[in-house]
N, C-alpha and C positions, 0 to 999 in steps of 0.2 A: 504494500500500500504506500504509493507513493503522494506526499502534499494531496491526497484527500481530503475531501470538504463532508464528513457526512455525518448528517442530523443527528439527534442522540432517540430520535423515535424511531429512528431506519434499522432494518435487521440487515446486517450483512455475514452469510454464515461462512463459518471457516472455510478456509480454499479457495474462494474467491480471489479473482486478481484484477483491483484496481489501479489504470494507467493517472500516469502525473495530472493531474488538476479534474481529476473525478469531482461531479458533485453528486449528492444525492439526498435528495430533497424528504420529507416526512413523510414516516409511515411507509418508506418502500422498502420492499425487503427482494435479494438478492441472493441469489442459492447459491450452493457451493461450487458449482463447476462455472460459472458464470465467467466470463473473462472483458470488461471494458476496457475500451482503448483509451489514448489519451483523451481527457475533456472530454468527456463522455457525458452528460447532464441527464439524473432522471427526477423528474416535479416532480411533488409530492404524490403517494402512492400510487407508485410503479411496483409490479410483479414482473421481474427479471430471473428465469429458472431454466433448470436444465443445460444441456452441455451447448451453451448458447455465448456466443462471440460478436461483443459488438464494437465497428469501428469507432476510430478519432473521430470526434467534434460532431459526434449524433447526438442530437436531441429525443430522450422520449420525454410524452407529456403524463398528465394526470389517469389514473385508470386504466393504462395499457397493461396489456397480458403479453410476455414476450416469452416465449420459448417454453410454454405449456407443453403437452403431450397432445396427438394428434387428435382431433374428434374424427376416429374410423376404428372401426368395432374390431377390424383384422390387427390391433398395434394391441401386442402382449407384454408392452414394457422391456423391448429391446432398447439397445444403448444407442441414440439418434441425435444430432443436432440440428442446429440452426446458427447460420453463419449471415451477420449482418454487416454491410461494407463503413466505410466514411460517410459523415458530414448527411446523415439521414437525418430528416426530419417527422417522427412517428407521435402523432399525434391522440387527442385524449381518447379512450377505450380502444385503440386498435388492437387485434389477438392476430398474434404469429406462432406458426405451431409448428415445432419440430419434424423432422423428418419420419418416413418408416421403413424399418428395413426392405419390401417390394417393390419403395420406389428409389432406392439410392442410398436411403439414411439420414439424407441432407437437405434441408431447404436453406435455398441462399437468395439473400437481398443485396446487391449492388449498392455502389455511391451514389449520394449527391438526388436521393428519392426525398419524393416527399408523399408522405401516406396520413390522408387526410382522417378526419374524427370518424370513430366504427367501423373502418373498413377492416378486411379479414384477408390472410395470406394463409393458405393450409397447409399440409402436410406435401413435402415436397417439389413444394414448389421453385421454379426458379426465375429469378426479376433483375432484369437488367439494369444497367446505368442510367441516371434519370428521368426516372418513372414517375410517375404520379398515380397515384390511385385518390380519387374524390369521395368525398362523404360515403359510407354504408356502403361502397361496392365491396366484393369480394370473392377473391378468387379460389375455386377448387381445387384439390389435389392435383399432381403431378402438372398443372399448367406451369406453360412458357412463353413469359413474357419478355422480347429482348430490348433494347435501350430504345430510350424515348418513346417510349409507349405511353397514353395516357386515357386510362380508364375512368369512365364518366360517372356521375353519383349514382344510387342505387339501382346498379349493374352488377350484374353476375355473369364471372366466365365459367364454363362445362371442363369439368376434369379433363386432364390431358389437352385441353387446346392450346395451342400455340399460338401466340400473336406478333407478328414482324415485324421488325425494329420501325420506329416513326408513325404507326398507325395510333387512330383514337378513335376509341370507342364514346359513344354519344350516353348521354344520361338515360337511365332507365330502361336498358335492354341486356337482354338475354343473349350470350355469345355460345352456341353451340356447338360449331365449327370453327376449326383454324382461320386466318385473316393474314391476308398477305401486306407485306413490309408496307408502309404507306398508306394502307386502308382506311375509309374512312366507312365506319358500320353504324348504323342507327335503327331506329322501330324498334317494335316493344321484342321480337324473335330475331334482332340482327339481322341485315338485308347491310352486305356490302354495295354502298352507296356511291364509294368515288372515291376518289384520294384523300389525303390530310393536304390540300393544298397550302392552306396557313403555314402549317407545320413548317411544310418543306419551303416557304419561304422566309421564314423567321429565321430558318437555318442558314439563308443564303446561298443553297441550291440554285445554280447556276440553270437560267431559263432555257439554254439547249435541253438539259436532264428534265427538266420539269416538261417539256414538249415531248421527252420519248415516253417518261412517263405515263404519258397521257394516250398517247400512240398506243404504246402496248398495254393500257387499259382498257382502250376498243378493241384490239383485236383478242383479249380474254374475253370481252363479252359478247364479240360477234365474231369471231374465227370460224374456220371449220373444225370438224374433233371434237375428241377428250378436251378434257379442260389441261392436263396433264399432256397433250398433244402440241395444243398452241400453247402453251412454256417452253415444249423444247424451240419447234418453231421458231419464237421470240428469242430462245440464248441463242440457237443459229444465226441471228439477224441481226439484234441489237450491238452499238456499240458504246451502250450507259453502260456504266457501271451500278446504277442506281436499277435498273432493270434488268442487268444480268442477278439482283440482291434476291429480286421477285423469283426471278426462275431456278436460283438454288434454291430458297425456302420453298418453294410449289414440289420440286420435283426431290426432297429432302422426305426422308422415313416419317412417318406420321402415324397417330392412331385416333384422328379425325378425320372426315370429308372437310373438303374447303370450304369458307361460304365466298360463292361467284358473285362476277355481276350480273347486273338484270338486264 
């Protein structure tokens, strides 16, 4: 324990390993295998538990459940973590939950998120570099979300789905299928609607890429073929790099159907 800041109502139980200018605020209590990095800040009652790693300069707030044990009836109390990155911003009631052995062991949260009030990250799951998750959404088991992904308020993604880097999902829908890099998905059953246009220009995506983008988002939705047909098609053709991103994740292992466009 190094220049630790911590309350005299906080439990921190032996084993724990607090980094240089930890704080931790009333009434949280911190279990033994817990390991924060430096400046690590958690408000007042935070539940920080299990074989759970969290980076430098993350903030949890009031009420979070970090590193629970999985809500799935198959986890018999094998040895599981959760591995949180830098500089997260995990706000009041969010619950993250340990890995299980069937899906890895591990669920990992990337840097530099920000995970809004109630939302939920489950068992195995994995969250790219910043992400955002909005009020009360929450994601199922074994999903995969890669960087700049940002999920809309109470939404729910379907286990195992994967969503591709830069896409966003719209408030109050239901994501049952995978969603390709960029996507933008909306309605109450998800109906991939069109790009993250915004996205990709706040990023400063260069309007060539933002034009092939577009290109090879007609011809996914009017091609001839499989939808897996006009992907390869497209990596034959395209010289984006931003479109060849589409056609690894399309033609990448999966254990959802896509959701196309209309």
């Amino acid at each position: 324990m190094t220049d630790a800041i911590v309350h005299p109502s906080a439990v921190v139980e032996d084993g724990a390993t607090l980094g240089a200018g930890v704080r931790i605020g009333p009434f949280c209590h911190v279990g033994p295998d817990v390991v924060l990095g430096d400046r690590v800040e958690l408000k007042s009652h935070v539940v920080v538990t299990g074989d759970t790693q969290v980076g430098e300069d993350t903030i949890i707030f009031s009420f979070a459940v970090i590193g629970e044990i999985p809500q799935d009836l198959k986890f018999r109390g094998e040895k599981t973590r959760l591995e949180i990155g830098a500089r997260n911003r995990i706000r009041e009631h969010v619950t993250m939950n340990s890995g299980t052995e069937g899906g890895g062991g591990v669920t990992r949260v990337g840097d530099d998120g920000l995970f809004m009030a109630g939302c939920h990250v489950a068992h195995d799951v994995q969250v790219g570099n910043r992400c955002i998750l909005v009020n009360n959404s929450a994601l199922a088991g074994h999903c995969v979300l890669e960087d700049e992904v940002i999920v809309g308020g109470l939404s729910g993604v379907h286990q195992w789905v994967r969503i591709g880097r830069g896409a966003i999902i719209g408030a109050v829908t239901m994501v049952t299928n995978d969603v390709i890099p960029y996507g933008l998905v909306q309605a109450p059953r998800g109906k991939l609607d069109g790009l993250n246009l915004v996205g990709l220009k706040r990023r400063g995506v260069a309007r060539s890429d933002i034009t092939a983008l577009r290109a090879a988002f007609q011809m996914l939705a009017q091609g001839e073929g499989a939808f897996a047909d006009r992907a390869r098609r497209l990596g034959d053709e395209t010289q984006s790099d931003y479109v060849r991103e589409i056609v690894a994740f399309i033609l990448a292992d999966t254990d959802r159907h896509f959701l196309t466009p209309g």
